[in-house]
N, C-alpha and C positions, 0 to 999 in steps of 0.2 A: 794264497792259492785256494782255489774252491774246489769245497770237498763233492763227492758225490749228489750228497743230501741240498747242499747247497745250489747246485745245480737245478736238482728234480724240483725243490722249492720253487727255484726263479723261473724254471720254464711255466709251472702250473699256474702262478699268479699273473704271467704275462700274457697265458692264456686267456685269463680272467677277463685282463683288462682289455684283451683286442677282439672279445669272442665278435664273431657275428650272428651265431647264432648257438642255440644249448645243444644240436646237433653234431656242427662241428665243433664244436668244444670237448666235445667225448670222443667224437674220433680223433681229432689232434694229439688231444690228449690222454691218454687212455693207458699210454702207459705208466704218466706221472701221477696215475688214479686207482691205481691198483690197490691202493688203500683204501679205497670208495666201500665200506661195507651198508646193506642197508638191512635192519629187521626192527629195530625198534627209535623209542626218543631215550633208552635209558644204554647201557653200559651192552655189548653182545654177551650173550654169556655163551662158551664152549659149547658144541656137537655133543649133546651125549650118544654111548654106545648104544645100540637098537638092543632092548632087551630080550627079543625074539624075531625070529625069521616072520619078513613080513607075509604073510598070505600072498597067492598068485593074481595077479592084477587079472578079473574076469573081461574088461575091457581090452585088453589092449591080446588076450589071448585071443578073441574071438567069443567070450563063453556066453556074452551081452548081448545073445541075437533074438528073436522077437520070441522064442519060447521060455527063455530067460525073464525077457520082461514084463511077460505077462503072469509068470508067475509072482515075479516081485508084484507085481501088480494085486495080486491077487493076497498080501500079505505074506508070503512063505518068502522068508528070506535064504538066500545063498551059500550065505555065511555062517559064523557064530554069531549070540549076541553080542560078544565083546567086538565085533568090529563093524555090527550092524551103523551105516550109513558114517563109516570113516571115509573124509572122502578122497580120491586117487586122483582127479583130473578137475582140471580149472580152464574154461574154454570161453573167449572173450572176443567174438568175432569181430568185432569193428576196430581191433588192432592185431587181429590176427594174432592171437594166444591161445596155444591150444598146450596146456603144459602138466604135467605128474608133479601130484600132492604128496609133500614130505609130512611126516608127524612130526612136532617136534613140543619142545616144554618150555616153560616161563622158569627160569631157574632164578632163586631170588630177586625177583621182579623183573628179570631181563628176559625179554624175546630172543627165545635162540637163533644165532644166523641163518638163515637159509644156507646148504652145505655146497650149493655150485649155484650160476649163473641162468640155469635154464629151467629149474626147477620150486616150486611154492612152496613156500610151508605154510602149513595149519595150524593152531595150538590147542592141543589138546582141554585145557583148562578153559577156554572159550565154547561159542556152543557148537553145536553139529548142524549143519547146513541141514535146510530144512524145518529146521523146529526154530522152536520161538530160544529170543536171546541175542547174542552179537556172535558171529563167528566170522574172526578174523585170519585173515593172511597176510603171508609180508613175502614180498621179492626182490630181486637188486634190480635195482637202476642201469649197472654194469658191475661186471667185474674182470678180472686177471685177464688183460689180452680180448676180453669183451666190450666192445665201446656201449652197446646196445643189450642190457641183460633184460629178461623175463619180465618185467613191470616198466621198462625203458618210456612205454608210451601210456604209459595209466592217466597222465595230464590231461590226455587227450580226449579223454571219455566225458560224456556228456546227456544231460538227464535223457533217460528213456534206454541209453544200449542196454542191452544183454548182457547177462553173464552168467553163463550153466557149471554149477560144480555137481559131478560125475560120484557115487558111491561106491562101499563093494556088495550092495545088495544087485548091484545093475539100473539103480535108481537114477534121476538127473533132475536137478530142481534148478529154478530159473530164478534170477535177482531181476533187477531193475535198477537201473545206475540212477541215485535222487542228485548226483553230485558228485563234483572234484575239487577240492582245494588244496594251497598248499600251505601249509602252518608252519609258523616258526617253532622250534627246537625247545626256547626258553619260556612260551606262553604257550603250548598246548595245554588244552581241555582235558587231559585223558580220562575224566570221566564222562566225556562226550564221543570219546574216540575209539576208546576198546573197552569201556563197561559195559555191563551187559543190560537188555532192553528189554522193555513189554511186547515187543517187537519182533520177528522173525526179519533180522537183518545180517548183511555181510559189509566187513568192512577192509578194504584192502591198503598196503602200508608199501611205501618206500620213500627211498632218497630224493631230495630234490632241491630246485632254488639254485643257491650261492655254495661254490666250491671252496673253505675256509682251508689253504694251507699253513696256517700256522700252527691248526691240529688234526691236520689231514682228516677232516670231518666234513660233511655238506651241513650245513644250518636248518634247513629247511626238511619238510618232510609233504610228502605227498601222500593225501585220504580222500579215498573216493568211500563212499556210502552205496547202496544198494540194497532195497528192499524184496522180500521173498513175492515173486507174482505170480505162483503156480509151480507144480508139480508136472514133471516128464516121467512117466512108465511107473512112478511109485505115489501115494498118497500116505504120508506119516504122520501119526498125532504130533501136536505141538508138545517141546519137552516143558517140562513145567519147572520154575527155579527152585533152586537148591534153597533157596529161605530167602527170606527178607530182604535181610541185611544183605546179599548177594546182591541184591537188584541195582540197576546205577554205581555201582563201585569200580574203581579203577582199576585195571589189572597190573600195570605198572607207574611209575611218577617220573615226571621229566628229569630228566639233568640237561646240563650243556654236551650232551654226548652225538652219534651217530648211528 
């Protein structure tokens, strides 16, 4: 007699094997994928608790309007310096992403999950959008009851789009997409992938490829690159690295994970 498990197993690889396309493969299947997590190539590690109440989103209040901006503009920030240019919003017009930036941490080498399906995380340990370094993001693919999550269409992106991430000084700094590919699990680069650069780059992460049920894991991952080409309403020096030996180094190391 077949158990549950046994069930969900053989529906998801039959999916595999009949997809006709990655589309409806998620929507078909979406429920037998609710395991589908996506934030790094290593192990997820736990949601930590927010050590503090986040500040009021100036954006999304209204507070962002051009006398706002111009002050950012003008150097006077909004904020404190601790959360001078954290950024809140990630807006990727040629797939239509316009989504709120979670903070989160690398907790023993692991990218913390992103904590729902419609929202980016940041990490903190990475650099600040805008200044020189790597500052990465990661989103899901899909999740719980979602076929289509927050990064569903990142594949899609292609050198030249856009991609504006939003501050809390009321700042917005512009990427340039150099690239999309998608890398296997067990050969990524990660000191090509999330170390940090000479560069004022952004690098975005999720799930992709081949749906492996045997450990409810996708094998693949999807990294698009983006280059800084300009500042919206703020102009901020380049940060300069933490030392050396920071430069090029990996933030995490692969496993066979998801």
């Amino acid at each position: 007699m077949k158990t549950h498990d046994d069930a969900v197993t053989q529906f998801a690889t039959t999916m595999l094997l009949n997809r006709r396309s990655r589309r409806n493969l998620l929507r078909a299947g979406a429920a037998a994928l609710t395991a589908a997590a996506v934030g790094s190539f290593d192990a997820i590690a736990a949601p930590l608790e927010p050590a503090t109440t986040p500040e009021p989103d100036p954006w999304e209040s209204g507070a962002c309007d051009d006398a706002a901006q111009a002050a950012a503009a003008a150097g006077t920030p909004t904020v404190g310096d601790d959360d001078f240019l954290r950024p809140t919003h990630i807006l990727i017009p040629g797939i239509n992403v316009d989504a709120n930036v979670e903070v989160l941490e690398i907790v023993d080498g692991a990218l913390q999950d992103p904590s729902n399906g419609n929202d980016v995380a940041w990490y903190k340990e990475t650099s600040h959008p805008g200044k020189k370094g790597n500052a990465v993001f990661a989103g899901h693919l899909n999740w719980y009851d979602m076929p289509e999550g927050v990064f569903f269409a990142i594949d899609q992106l292609k050198e030249g789009d856009e991609i504006f991430v939003r501050d809390q000084t009321c700042g917005q700094f512009r990427y340039v997409v150099e690239y999309a590919e998608l890398v296997q699990v067990k050969d990524a680069d990660m000191k090509k992938i999330t170390g940090q650069s000479d560069d004022a780059i952004l690098t975005l992460i999720t799930c992709g490829g081949t749906w492996d049920p045997s450990i409810s894991e996708y094998i693949q991952r999807t990294v698009v690159r983006a280059l800084l080409d300009g500042t919206v309403a703020t102009d901020q020096p380049q940060e300069q690295p933490q030392g050396d030996d920071d430069i090029g180094q990996p933030i995490i190391e692969p496993k066979n994970g998801g």
